[in-house]
Backbone as XML, in Angstrom:
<?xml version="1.0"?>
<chain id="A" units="angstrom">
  <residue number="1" name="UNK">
    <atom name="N" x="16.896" y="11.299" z="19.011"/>
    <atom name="CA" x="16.136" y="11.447" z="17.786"/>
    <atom name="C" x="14.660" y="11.616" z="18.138"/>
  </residue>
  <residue number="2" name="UNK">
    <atom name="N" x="14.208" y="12.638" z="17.556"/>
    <atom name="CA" x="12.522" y="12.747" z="17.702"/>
    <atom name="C" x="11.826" y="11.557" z="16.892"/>
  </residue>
  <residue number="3" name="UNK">
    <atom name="N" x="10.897" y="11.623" z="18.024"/>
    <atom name="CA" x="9.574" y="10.486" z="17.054"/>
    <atom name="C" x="9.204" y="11.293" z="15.667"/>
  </residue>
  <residue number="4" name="UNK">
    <atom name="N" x="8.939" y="10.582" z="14.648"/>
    <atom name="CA" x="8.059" y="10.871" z="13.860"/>
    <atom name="C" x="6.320" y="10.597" z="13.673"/>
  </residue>
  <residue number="5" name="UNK">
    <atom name="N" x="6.004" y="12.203" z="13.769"/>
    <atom name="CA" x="4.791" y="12.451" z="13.897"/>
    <atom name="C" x="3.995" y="13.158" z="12.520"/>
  </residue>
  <residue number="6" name="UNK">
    <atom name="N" x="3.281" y="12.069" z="12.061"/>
    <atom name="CA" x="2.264" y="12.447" z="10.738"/>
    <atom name="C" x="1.143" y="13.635" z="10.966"/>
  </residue>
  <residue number="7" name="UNK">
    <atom name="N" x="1.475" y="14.282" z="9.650"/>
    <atom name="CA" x="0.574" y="15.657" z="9.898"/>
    <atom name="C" x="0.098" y="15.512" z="8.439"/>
  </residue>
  <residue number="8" name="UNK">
    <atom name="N" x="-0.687" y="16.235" z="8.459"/>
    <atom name="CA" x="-1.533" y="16.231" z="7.226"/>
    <atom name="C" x="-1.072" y="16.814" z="6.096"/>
  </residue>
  <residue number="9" name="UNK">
    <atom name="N" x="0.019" y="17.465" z="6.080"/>
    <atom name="CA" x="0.761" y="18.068" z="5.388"/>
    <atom name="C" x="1.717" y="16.988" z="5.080"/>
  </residue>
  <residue number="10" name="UNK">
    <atom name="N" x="1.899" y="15.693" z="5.458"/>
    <atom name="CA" x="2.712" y="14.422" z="4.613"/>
    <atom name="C" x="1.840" y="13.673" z="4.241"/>
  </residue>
  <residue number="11" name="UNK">
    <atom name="N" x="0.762" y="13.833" z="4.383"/>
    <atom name="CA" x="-0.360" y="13.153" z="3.283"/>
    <atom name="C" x="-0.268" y="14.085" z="2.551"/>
  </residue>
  <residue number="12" name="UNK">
    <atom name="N" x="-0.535" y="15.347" z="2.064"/>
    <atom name="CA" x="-0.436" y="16.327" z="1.015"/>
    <atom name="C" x="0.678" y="15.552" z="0.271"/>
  </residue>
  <residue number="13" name="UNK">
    <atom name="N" x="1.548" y="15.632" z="0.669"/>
    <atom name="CA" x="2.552" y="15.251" z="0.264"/>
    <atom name="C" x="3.552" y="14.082" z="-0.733"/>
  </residue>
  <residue number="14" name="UNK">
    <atom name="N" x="2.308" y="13.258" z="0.084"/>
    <atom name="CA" x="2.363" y="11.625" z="-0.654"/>
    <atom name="C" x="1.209" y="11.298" z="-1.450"/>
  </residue>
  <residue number="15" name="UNK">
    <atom name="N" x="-0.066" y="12.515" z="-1.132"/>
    <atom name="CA" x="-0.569" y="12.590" z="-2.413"/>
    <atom name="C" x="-0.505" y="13.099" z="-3.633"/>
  </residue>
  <residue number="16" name="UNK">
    <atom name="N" x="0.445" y="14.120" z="-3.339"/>
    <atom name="CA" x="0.945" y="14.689" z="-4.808"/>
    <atom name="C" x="1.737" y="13.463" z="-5.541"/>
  </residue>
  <residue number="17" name="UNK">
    <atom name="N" x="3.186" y="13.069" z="-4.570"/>
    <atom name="CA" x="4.221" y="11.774" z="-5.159"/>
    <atom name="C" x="3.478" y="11.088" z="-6.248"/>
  </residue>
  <residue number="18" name="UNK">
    <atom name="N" x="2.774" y="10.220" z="-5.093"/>
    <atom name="CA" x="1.931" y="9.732" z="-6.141"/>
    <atom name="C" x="0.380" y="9.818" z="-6.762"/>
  </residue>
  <residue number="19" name="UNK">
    <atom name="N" x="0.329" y="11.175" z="-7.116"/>
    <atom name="CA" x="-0.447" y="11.588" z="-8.568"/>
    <atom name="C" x="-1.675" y="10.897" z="-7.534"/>
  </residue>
  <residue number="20" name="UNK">
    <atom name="N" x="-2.296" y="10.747" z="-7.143"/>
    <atom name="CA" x="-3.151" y="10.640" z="-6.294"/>
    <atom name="C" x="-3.914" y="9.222" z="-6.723"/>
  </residue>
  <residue number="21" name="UNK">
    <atom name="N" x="-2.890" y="8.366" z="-6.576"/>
    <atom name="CA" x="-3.364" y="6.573" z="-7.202"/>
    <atom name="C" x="-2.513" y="6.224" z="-5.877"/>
  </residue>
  <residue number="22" name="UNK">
    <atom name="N" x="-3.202" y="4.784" z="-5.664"/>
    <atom name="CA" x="-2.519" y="3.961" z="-4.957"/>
    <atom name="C" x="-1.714" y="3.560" z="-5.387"/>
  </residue>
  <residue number="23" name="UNK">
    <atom name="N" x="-0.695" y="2.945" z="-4.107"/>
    <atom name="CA" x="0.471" y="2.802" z="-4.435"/>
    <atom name="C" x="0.572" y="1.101" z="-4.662"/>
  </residue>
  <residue number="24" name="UNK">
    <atom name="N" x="-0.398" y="0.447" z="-4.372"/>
    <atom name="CA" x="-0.367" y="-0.695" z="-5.020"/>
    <atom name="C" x="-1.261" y="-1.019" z="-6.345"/>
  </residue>
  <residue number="25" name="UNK">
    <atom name="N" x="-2.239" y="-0.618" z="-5.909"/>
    <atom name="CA" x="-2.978" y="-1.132" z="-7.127"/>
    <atom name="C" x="-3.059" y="0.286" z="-8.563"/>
  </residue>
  <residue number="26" name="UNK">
    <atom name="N" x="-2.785" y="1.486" z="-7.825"/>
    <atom name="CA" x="-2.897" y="2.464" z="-9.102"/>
    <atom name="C" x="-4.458" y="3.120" z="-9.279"/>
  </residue>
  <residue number="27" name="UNK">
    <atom name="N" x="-5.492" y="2.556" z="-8.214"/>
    <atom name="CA" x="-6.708" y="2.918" z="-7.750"/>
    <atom name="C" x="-6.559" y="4.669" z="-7.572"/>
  </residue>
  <residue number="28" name="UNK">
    <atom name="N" x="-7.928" y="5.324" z="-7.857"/>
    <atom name="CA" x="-7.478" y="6.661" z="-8.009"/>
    <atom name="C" x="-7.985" y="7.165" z="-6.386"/>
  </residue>
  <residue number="29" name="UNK">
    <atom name="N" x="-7.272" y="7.662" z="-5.688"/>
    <atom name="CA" x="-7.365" y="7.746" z="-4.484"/>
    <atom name="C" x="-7.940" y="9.305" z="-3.675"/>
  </residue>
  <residue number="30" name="UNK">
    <atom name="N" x="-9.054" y="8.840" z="-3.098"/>
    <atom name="CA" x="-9.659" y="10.365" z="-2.691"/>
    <atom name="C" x="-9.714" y="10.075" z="-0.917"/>
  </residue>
  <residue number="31" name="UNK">
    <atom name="N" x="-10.182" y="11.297" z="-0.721"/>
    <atom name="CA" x="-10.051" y="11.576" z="0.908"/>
    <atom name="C" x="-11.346" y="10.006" z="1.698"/>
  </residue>
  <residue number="32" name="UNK">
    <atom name="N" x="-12.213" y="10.044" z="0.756"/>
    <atom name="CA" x="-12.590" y="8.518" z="1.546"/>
    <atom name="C" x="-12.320" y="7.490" z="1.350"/>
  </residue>
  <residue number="33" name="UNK">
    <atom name="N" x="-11.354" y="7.156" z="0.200"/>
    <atom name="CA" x="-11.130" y="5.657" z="0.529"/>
    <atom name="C" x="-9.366" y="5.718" z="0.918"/>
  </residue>
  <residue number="34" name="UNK">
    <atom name="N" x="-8.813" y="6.467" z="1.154"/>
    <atom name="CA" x="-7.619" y="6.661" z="1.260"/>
    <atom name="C" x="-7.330" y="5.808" z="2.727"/>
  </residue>
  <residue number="35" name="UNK">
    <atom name="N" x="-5.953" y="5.080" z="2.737"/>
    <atom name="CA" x="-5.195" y="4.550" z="4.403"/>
    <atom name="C" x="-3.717" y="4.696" z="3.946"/>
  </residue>
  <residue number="36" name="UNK">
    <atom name="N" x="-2.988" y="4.935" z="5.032"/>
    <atom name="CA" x="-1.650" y="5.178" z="4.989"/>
    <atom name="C" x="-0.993" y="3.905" z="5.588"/>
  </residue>
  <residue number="37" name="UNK">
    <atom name="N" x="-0.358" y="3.609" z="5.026"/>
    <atom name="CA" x="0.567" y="1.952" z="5.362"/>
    <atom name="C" x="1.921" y="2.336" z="5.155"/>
  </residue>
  <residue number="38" name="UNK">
    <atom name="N" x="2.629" y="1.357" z="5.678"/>
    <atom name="CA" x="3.981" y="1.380" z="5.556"/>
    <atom name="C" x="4.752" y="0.351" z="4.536"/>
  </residue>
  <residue number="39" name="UNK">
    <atom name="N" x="5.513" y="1.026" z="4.287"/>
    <atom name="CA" x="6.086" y="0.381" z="2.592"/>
    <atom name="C" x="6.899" y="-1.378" z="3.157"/>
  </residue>
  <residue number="40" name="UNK">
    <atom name="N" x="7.896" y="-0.973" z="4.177"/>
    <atom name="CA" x="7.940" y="-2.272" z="4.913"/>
    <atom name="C" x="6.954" y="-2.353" z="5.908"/>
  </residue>
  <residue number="41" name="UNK">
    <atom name="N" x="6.226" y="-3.349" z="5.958"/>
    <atom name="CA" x="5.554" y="-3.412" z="7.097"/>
    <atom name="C" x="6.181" y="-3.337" z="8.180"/>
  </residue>
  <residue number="42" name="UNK">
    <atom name="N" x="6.203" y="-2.730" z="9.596"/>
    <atom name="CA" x="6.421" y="-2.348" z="10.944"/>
    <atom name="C" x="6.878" y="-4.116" z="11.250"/>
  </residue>
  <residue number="43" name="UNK">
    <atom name="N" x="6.120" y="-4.816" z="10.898"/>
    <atom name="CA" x="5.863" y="-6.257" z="11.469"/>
    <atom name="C" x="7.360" y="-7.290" z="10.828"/>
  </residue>
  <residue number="44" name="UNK">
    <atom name="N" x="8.112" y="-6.644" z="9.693"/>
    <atom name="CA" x="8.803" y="-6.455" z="8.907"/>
    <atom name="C" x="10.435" y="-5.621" z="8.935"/>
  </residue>
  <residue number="45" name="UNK">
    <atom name="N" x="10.036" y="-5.419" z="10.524"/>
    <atom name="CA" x="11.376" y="-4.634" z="10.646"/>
    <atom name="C" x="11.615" y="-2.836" z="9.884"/>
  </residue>
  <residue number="46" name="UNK">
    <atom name="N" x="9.895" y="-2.503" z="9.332"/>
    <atom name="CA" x="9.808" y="-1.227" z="8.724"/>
    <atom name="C" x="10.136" y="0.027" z="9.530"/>
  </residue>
  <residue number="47" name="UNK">
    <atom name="N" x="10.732" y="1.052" z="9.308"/>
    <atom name="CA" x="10.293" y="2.418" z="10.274"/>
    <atom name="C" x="9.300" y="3.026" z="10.213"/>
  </residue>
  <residue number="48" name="UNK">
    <atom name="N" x="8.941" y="3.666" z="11.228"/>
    <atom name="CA" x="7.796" y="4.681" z="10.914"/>
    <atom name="C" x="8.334" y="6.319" z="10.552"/>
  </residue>
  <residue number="49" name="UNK">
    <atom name="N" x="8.522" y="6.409" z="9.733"/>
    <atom name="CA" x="9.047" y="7.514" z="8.968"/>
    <atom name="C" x="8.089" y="8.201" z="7.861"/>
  </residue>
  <residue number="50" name="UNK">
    <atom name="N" x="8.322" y="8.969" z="6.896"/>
    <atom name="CA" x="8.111" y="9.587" z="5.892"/>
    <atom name="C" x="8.299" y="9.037" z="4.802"/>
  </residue>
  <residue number="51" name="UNK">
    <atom name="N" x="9.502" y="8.323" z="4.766"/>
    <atom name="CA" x="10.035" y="8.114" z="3.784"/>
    <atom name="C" x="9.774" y="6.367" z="3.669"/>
  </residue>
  <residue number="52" name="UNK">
    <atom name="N" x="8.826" y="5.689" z="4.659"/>
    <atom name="CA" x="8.133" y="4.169" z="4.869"/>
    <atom name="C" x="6.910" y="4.423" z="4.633"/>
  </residue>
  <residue number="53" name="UNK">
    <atom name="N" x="6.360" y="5.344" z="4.109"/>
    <atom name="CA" x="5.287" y="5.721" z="4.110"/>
    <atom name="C" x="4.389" y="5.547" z="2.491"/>
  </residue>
  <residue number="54" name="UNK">
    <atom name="N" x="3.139" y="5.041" z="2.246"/>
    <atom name="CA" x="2.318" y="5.521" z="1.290"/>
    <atom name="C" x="1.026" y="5.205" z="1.106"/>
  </residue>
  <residue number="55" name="UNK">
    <atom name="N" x="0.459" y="5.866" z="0.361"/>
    <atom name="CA" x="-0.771" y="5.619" z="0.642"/>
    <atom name="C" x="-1.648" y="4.870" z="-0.545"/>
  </residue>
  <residue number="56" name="UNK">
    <atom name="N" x="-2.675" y="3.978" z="-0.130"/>
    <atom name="CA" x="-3.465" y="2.559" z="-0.487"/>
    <atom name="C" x="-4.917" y="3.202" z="-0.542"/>
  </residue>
  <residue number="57" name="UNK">
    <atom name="N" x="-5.531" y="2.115" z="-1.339"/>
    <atom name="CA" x="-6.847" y="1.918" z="-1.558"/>
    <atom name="C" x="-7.351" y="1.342" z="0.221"/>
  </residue>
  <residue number="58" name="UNK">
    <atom name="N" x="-8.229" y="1.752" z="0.302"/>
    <atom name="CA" x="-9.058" y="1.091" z="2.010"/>
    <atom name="C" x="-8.892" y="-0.118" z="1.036"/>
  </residue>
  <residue number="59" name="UNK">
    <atom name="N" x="-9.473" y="-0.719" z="0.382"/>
    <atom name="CA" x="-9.700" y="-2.400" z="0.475"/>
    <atom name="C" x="-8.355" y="-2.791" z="0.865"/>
  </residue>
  <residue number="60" name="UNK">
    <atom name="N" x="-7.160" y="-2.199" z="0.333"/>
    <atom name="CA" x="-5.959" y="-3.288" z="0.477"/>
    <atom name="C" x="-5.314" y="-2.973" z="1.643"/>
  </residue>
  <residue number="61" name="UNK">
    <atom name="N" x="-5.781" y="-1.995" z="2.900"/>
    <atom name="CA" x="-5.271" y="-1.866" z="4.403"/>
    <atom name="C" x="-4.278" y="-3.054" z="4.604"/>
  </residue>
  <residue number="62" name="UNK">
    <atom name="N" x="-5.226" y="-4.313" z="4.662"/>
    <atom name="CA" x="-5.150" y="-5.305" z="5.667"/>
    <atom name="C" x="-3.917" y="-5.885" z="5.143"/>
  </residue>
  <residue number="63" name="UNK">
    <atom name="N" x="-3.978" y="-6.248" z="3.474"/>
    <atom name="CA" x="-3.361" y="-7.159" z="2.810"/>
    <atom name="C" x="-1.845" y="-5.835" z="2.850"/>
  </residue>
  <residue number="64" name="UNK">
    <atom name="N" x="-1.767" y="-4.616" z="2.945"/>
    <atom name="CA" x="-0.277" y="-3.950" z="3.059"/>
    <atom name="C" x="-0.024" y="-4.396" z="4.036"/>
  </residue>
  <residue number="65" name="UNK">
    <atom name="N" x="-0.505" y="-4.180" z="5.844"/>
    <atom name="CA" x="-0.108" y="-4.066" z="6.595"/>
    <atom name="C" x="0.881" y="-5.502" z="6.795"/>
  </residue>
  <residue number="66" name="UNK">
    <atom name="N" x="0.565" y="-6.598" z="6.472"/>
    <atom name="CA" x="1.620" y="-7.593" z="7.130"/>
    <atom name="C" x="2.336" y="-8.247" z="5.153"/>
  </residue>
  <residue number="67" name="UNK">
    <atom name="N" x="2.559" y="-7.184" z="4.498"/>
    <atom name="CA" x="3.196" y="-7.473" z="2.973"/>
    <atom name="C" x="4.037" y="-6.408" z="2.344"/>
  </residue>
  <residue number="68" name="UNK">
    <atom name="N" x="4.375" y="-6.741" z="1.838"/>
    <atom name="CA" x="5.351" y="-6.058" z="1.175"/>
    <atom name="C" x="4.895" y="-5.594" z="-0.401"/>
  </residue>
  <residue number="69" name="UNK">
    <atom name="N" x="4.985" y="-4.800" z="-0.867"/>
    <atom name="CA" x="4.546" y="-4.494" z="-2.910"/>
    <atom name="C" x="4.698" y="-5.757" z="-3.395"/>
  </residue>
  <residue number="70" name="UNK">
    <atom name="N" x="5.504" y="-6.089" z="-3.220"/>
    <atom name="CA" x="6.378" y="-7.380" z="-3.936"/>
    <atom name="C" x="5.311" y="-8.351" z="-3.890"/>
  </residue>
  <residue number="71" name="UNK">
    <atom name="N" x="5.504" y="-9.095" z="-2.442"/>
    <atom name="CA" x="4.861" y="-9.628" z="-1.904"/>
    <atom name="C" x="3.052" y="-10.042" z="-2.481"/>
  </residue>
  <residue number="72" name="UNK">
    <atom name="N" x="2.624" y="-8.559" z="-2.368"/>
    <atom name="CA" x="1.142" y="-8.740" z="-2.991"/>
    <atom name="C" x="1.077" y="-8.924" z="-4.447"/>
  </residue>
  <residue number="73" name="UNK">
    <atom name="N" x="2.065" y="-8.824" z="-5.320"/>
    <atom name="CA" x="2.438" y="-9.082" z="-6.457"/>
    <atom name="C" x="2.459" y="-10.775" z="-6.748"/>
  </residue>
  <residue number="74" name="UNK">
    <atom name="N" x="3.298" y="-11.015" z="-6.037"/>
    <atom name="CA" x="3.758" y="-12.552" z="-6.460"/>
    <atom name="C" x="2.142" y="-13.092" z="-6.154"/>
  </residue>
  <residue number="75" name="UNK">
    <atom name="N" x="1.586" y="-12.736" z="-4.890"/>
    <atom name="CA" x="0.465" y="-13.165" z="-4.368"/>
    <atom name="C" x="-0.860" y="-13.172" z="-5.509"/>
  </residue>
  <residue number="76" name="UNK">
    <atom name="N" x="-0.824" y="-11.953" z="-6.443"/>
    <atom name="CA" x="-1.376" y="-11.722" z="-7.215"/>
    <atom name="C" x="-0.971" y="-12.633" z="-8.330"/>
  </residue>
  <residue number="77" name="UNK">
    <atom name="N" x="0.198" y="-12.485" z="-8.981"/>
    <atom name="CA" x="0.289" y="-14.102" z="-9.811"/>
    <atom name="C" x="-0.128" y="-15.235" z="-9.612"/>
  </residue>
  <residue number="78" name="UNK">
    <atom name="N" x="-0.053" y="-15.906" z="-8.458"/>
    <atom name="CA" x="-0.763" y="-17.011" z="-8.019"/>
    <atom name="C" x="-2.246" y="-17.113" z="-8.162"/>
  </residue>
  <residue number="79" name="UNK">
    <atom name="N" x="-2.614" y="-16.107" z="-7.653"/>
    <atom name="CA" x="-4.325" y="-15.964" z="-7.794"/>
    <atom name="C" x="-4.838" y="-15.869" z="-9.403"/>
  </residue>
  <residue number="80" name="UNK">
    <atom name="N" x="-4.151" y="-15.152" z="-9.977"/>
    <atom name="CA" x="-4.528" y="-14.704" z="-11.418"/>
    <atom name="C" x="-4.266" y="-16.529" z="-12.410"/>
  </residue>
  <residue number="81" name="UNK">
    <atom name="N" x="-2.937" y="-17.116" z="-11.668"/>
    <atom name="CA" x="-2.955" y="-18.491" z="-12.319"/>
    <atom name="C" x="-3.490" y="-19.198" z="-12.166"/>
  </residue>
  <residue number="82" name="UNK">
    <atom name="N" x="-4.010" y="-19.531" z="-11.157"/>
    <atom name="CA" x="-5.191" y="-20.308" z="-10.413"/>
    <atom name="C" x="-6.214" y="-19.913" z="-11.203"/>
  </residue>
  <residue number="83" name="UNK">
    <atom name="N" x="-6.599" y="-19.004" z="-11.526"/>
    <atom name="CA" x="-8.470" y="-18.317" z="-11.855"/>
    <atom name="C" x="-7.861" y="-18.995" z="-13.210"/>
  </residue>
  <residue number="84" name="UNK">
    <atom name="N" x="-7.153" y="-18.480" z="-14.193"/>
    <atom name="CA" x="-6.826" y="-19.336" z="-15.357"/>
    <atom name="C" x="-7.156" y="-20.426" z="-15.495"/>
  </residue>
  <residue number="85" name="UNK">
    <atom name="N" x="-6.134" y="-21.239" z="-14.661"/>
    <atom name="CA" x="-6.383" y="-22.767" z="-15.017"/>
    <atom name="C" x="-7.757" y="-23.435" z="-14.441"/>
  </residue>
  <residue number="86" name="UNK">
    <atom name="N" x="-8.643" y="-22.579" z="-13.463"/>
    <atom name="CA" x="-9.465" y="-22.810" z="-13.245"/>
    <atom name="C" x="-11.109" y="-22.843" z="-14.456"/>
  </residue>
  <residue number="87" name="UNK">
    <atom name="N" x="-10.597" y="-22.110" z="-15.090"/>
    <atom name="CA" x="-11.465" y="-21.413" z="-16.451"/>
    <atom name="C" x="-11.179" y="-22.271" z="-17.312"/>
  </residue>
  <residue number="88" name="UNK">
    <atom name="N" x="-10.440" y="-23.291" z="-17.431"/>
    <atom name="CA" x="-9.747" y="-24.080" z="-18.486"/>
    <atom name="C" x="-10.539" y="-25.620" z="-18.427"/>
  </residue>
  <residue number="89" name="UNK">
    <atom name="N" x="-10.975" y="-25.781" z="-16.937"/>
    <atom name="CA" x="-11.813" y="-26.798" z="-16.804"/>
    <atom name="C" x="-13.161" y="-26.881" z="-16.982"/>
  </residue>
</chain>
């Protein structure tokens, strides 16, 4: 099996998919703040494929690379409940 090798023509690609928003947050995504992560993280047992592939806001690099969608989700409930009950005091 050949390696898979990213060409700029699967960023075309995954910027059309998704309408040119991140794929976590829905951030509208242009050629400078754009990073390509993997949907399972590598760290995660992910492939490096095409189809593990999408593309993020630069701020959230760090927080895809060792998470999952999900993952930054639940993570995001917690934070959002916290700031709540924090506002309450």
């Amino acid at each position: 099996m050949e390696k898979f090798k990213l060409r700029a023509g699967h960023i075309r690609t995954l910027l059309q998919e998704q309408k040119f928003r991140c794929y976590i947050s829905g951030l509208e995504l242009t050629y400078d703040n754009i990073e390509i992560e993997h949907i399972i993280p590598l760290t995660m047992g992910g492939n490096h494929c095409l189809e593990n592939l999408c593309l993020v806001d630069r701020s959230l690099k760090e927080l895809k690379r060792f998470k999952t969608k999900e993952e930054i989700i639940e993570l995001c409930k917690v934070i959002l409940a916290n700031e709540l009950q924090l506002s309450y005091h």
